[in-house]
C-alpha positions in Angstrom: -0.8 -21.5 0.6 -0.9 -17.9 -0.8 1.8 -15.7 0.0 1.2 -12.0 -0.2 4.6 -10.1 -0.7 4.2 -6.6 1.0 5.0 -2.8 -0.1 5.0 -0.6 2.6 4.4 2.6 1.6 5.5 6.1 2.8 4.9 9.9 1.3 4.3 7.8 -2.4 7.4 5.9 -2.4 7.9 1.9 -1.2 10.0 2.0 2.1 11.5 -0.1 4.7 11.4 0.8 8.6 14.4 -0.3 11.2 12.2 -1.0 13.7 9.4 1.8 13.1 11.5 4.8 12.6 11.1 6.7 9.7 14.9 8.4 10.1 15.8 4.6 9.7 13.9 4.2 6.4 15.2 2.3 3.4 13.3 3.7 0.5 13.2 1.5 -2.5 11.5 3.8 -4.7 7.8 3.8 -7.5 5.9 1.7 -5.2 3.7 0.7 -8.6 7.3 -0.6 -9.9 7.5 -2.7 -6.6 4.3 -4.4 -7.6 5.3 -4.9 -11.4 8.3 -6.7 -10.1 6.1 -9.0 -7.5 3.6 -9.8 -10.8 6.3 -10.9 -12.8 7.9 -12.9 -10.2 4.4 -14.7 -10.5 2.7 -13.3 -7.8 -0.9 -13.1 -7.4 -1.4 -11.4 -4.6 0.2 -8.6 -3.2 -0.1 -6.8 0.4 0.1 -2.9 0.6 0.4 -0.7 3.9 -0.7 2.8 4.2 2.5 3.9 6.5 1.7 8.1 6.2 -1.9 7.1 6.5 -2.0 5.0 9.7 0.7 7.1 11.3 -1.6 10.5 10.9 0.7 12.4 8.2 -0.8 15.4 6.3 -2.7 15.6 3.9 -0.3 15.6 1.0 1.5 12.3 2.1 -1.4 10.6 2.1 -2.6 11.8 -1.4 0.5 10.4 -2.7 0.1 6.7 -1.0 -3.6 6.8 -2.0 -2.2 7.6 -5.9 0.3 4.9 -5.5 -2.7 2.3 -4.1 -4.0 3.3 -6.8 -2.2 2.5 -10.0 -0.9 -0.8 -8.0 -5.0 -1.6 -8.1 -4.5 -0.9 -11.9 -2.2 -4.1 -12.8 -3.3 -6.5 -14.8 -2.9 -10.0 -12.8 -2.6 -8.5 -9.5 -5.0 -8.3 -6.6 -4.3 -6.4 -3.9 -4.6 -6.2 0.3 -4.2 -2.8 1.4 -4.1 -1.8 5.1 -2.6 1.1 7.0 -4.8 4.0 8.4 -8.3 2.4 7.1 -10.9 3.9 9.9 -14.1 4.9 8.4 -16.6 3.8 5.5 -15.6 6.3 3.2 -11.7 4.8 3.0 -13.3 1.4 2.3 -15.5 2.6 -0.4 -12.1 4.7 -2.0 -9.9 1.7 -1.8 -12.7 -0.7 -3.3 -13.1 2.0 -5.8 -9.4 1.7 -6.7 -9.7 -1.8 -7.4 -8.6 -3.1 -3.8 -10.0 -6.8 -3.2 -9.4 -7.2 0.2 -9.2 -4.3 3.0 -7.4 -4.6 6.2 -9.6 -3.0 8.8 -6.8 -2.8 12.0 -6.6 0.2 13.7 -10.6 0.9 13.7 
């Protein structure tokens, strides 16, 4: 069995959602930190969601998330599953270009 530990992410930072709503949001802070902390607990594997992405936010929010996919791609040890907002061939060929190993496809 793999488990993939997940780091929901929202305008750059690692959040929770009470039940979807972003005025409930616990925010838990450097997503890339998130990740660190899952490697060193021995994971191999970690899941990332695209929150801003898949919910449609401007422009700037998702530029954050994508830099935060980003240097999470960039651990040593670590493979990642992103998802979130992933609707056209162009996002697939980013996120593989980040380092991604394994893309979500679910709102296509």
């Amino acid at each position: 069995m793999i488990l993939f530990p997940a780091i929901d992410i929202y305008d750059g930072k690692a959040v929770r959602l009470l039940g979807g709503d972003y005025g409930k949001a616990t925010v838990y802070g450097d997503p890339l930190d998130m990740a660190r902390r899952f490697e060193d607990a021995g994971a191999r594997w970690v899941h990332v969601v695209d929150l801003s992405t898949a919910f449609g936010e401007d422009e700037d929010t998702c530029a954050a998330n994508s830099a935060a996919i980003k240097a999470i791609c960039g651990v040593d040890g670590l493979s990642v599953d992103v998802g979130g907002g992933v609707r056209s061939l162009a996002r697939i060929d980013e996120l593989a270009g980040y380092g991604a190993r394994r893309i979500a496809l679910g709102t296509v």
